[in-house]
N, C-alpha and C positions, 0 to 999 in steps of 0.2 A: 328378388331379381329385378322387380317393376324402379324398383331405389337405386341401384346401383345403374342401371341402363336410363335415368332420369339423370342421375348423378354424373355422368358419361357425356350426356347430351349436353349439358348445360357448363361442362367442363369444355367442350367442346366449340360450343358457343362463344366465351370465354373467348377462348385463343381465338378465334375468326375475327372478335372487335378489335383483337392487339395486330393482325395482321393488318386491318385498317390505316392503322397509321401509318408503317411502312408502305404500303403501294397505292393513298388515295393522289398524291402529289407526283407521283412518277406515271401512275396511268392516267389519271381525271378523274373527277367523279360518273361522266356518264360513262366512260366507255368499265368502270369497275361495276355500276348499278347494270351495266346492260348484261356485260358474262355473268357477274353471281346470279341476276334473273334467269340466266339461259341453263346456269345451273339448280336453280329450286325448280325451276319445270323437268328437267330431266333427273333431280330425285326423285321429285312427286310421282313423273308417268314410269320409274322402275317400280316403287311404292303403291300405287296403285293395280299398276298390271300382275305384282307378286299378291296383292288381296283378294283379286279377281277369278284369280287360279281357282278351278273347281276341288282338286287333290293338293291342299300344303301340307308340305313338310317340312321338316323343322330348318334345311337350306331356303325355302323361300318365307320362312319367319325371321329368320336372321339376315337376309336380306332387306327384307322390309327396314328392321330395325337399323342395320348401314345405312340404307337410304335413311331414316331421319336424322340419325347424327351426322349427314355429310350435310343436309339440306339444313341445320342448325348452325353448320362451319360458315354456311355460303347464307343465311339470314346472316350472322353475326358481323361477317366481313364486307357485304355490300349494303346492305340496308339498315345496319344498325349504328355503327359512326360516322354514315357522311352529314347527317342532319345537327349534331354536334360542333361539326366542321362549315358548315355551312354557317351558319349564324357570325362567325367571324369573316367571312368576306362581304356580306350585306348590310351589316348592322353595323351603327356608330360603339365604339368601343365601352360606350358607357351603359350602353342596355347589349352588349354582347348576350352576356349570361343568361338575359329575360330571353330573349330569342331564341337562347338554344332551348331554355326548359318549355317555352311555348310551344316547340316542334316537338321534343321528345313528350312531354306531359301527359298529353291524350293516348301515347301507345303506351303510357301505365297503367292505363284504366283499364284496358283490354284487358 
């Protein structure tokens, strides 16, 4: 089950970078990085408060689990391709590339 509900997340994730493209130039980048932020905090504090529970059951286990695959939607779509996008408005077109892989690089390591 741990596979498929990983398999899920990361499908999930997935779509959230494709939504990227369509609304970073219609909304901006801040005002996109500020709601998907407003939205991994209020995955996390449902996520949290459903593990804090003294009595779970098996609805506040599967909550939990919605809260990470929606807060994988809302990493994927705010925080994961504007620094991609970014590199082409700063950078001279001939180190575009370096500059995106400069900014993403280090969150490979992680």
């Amino acid at each position: 089950m741990q596979s498929v509900i990983a398999g899920v997340a990361n499908t999930v994730f997935f779509l959230g970078t494709i939504v990227t493209y369509f609304t970073i130039e219609r909304w901006g980048r801040r005002k996109l990085m500020i709601w998907t932020g407003i939205g991994c905090i209020i995955c996390i504090a449902i996520y949290l408060a459903m593990n804090s529970l003294h009595y779970q059951t098996k609805a506040t286990q599967w909550t939990s689990v919605a809260m990470v695959i929606i807060y994988e939607f809302f990493i994927g779509w705010g925080y994961m391709g504007p620094p991609w996008l970014y590199g082409g408005y700063h950078a001279k077109p001939s180190v575009t590339m370096v500059h995106a892989d400069m900014s993403q690089g280090p969150r490979s390591l992680l």
